[in-house]
LONUDO-542992 format. One record per residue (C-alpha): x, y, z. Coordinates in steps of 0.1 Angstrom, whole numbers, plus 5000, padded with zeros to 4 digits. Each point is the difference from the previous one (the first is absolute). Layout:
N
PT    u    v    w
PT    X    Y    Z
...
This chain:
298
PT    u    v    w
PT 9449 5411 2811
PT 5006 5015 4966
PT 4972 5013 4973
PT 5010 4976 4976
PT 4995 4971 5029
PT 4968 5011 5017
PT 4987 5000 4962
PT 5010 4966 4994
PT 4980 4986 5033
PT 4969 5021 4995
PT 5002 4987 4961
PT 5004 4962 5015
PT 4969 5005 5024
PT 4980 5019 4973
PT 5006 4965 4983
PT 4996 4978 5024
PT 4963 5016 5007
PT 4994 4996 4962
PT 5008 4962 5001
PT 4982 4997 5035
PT 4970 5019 4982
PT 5000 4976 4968
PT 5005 4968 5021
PT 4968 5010 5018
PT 4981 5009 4968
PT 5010 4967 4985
PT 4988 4980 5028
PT 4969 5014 4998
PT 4992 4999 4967
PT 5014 4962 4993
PT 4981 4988 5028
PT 5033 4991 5022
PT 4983 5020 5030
PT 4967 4979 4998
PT 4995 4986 5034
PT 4987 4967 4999
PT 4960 5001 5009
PT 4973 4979 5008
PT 4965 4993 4986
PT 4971 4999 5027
PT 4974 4977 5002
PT 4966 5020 4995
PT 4977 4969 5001
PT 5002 4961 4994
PT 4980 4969 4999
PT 5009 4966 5006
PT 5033 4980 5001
PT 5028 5024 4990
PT 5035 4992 5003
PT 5031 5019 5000
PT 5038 4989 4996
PT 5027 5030 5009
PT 5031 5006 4975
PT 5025 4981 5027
PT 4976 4968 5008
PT 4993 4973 4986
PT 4970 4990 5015
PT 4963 5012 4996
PT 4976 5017 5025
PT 4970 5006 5004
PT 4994 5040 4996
PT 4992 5016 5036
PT 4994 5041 5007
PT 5037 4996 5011
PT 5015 4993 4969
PT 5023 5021 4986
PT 4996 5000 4963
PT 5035 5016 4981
PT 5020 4998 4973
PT 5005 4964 4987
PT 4970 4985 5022
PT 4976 4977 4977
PT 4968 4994 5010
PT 4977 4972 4992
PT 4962 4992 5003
PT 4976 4976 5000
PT 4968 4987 4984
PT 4968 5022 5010
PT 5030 5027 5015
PT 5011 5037 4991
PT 5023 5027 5015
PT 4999 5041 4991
PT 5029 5017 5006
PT 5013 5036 5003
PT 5030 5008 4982
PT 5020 5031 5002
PT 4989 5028 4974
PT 4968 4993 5015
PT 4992 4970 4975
PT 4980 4969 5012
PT 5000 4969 4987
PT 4979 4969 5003
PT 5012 4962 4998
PT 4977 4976 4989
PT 4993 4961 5014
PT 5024 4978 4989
PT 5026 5022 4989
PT 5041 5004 5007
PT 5016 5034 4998
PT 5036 5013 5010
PT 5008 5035 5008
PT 5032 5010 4985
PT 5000 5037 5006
PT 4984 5020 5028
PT 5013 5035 5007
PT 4995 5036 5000
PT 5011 5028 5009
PT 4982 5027 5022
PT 5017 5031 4991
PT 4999 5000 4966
PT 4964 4973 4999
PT 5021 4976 4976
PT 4986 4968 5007
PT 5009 4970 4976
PT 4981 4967 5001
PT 5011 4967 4980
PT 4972 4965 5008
PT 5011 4972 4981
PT 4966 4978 4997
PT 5008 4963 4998
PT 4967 4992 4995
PT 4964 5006 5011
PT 4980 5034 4995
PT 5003 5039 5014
PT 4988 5025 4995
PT 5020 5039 5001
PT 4983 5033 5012
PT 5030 5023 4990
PT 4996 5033 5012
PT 5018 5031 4971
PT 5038 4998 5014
PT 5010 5035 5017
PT 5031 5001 4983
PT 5017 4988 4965
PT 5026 4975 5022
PT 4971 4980 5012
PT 4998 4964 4986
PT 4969 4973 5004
PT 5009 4968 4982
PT 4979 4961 4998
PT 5025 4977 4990
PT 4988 4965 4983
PT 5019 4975 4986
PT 4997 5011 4963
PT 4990 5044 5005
PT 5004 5024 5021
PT 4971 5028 5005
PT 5008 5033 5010
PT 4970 5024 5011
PT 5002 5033 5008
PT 4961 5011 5018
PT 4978 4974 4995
PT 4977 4968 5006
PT 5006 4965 4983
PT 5006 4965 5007
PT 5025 4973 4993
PT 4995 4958 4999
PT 5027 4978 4988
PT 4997 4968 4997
PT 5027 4971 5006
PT 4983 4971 4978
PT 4996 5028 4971
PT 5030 5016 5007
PT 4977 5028 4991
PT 5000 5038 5011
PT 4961 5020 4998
PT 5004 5036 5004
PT 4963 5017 5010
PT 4997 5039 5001
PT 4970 5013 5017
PT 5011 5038 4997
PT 5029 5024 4989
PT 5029 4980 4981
PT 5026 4976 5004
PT 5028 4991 4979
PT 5011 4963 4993
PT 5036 4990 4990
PT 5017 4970 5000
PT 5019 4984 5030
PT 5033 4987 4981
PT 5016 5030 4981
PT 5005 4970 4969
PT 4962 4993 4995
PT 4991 5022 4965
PT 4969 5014 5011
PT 4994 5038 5006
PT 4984 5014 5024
PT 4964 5002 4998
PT 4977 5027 5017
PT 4968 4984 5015
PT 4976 5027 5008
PT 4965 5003 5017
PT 4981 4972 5002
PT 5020 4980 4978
PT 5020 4967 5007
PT 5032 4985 4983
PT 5014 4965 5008
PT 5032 4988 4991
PT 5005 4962 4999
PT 5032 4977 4996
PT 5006 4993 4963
PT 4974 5021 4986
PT 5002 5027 4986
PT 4992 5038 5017
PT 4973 5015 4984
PT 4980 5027 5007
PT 4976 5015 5033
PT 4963 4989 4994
PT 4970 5012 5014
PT 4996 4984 5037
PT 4972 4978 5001
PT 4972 5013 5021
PT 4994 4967 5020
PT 5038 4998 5006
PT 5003 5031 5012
PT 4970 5001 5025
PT 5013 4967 5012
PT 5035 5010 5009
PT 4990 5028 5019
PT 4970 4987 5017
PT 5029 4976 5013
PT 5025 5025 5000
PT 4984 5029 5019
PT 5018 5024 5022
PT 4986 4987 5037
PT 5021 5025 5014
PT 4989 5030 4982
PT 4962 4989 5008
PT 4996 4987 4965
PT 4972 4978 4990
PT 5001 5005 4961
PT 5029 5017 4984
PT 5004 5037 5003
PT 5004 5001 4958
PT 4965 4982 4995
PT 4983 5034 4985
PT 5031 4996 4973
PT 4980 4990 4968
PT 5011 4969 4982
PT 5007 5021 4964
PT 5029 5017 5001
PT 4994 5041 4993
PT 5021 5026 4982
PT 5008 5014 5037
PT 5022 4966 5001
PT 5020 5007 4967
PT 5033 5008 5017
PT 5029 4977 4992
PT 5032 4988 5014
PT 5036 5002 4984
PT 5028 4984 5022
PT 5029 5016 4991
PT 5031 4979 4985
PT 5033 5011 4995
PT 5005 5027 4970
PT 4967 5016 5002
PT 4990 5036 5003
PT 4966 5020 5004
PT 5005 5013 4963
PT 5005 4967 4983
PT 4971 4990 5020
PT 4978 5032 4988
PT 5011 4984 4965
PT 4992 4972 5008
PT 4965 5005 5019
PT 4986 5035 4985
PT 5022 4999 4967
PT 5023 5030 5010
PT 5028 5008 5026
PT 4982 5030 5005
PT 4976 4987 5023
PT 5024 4989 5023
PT 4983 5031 5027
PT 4971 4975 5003
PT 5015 4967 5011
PT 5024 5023 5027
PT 4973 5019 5010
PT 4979 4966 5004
PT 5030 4985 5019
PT 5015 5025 5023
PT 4993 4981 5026
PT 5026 4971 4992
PT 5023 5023 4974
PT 5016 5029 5012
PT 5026 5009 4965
PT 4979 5002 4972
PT 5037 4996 4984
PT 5006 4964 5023
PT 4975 4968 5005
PT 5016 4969 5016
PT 4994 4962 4993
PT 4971 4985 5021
PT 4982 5034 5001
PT 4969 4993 4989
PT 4980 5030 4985
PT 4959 5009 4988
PT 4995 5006 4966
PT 4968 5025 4996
């Protein structure tokens, strides 16, 4: 074999590694290589039913149930069911409430781990562990928001007579947008010990203080059984929020950089160091933030 030809394969294999290299990469970071997963049941009470993505028919939940991707589960009056979900998160479903999982995966290697739970109706309630990586994704899907969390504690109820969604946060931050890209609401930040609820035909106003009453209700009923929990964890929280809680939320849209947000939040471009040094953790460019990221604003 000639120079010129023994060039031309190593320069073919050279890009044939490349391509095998990127292929992997992509998979990866896309979330093609998520293996499908499955939540484990930590603790239940009462009639709980399950029905699996290829039946048709429901079943009562046993410790040999397989709960996956596309599985809905269903319980009854007086009933509950915590569950583990990967990312170490843990959820709990209240009585009388219908949800569908329509993502569960991870991956072990890199500890992505991506979690989608539309709630049809009823109550839960979300201990989110702080995600290991910026690829991780834990989502609560009702029929008019969708709540994305990112370390945290808060509850959900929707109702189907109210067509009504109630969005409870008991510590960190969660941020609230709407389900169908055409409503004209933005997204809306509800922080500690605050609540928001967005109703059909109303408009979406703003987080109020969580009533007390409300709160110690919903986790009196809500408690972690499986964690040992007889009063919620976040009880020593004080009801009035403190300056240790000012942090806010921007989710990023299309167009926007940390200097026109520096203008925007501080009044000069200048300060963009803060928001990267605040959000290193999700932004690794100081010169590139993406759609969906959403960042802190000191």
């Amino acid at each position: 074999m000639s120079e010129k030809s023994r060039k031309k394969v190593y320069v073919c294999i050279a890009v044939i590694l490349c391509l095998g290299i990127a292929a992997i990469i992509l998979c990866l970071t896309s979330g093609i290589c998520l293996k499908k997963d499955t939540a484990d049941p930590l603790f239940s009470r009462g009639t709980v039913s399950i029905k699996s993505p290829d039946g048709d028919e429901w079943v009562p939940l046993t410790e040999h149930s397989i709960i996956t991707e596309g599985c809905e589960i269903m319980t009854g009056e007086g009933s509950s069911l915590e569950l583990s979900l990967p990312g170490e998160n843990i959820v709990k479903i209240g009585e009388s409430s219908h949800i569908r999982f329509s993502t569960l995966g991870s991956i072990e290697v890199t500890k992505i781990a991506r979690s989608d739970i539309d709630i049809l109706y009823g109550k839960m309630r979300a201990f989110v562990a702080p995600f290991r990586d910026n690829s991780s994704r834990f989502m609560i899907h009702s029929g008019n928001s969708s709540i994305g969390v990112r370390g945290t504690d808060f509850g959900v109820i929707t109702s189907r007579e109210t067509d009504s969604t109630e969005v409870l946060c008991f510590d960190g931050e969660v941020l609230v947008s709407p389900e169908d890209e055409t409503t004209e609401w933005e997204p809306i930040v509800v922080s500690v010990n605050r609540e928001l609820t967005i109703a059909a035909d109303k408009p979406v106003g703003e987080p109020v203080l969580l009533d007390e009453d409300k709160r110690n209700a919903f986790l009196g009923d809500m408690a972690l059984e499986s964690l040992g929990e007889t009063d919620s964890p976040t009880d020593e929280i004080p009801m009035e929020p403190t300056s240790e809680m000012d942090v806010s939320l921007h989710a990023v849209e299309s167009g926007d950089t940390l200097w026109d947000l520096a203008v925007r939040y501080y009044g000069s471009g200048r300060e963009y160091q803060i928001l990267f040094d605040a959000n290193r953790d999700v932004v690794d460019d100081e010169n590139r933030i993406y759609p969906g990221q959403v960042l802190q604003i000191p």
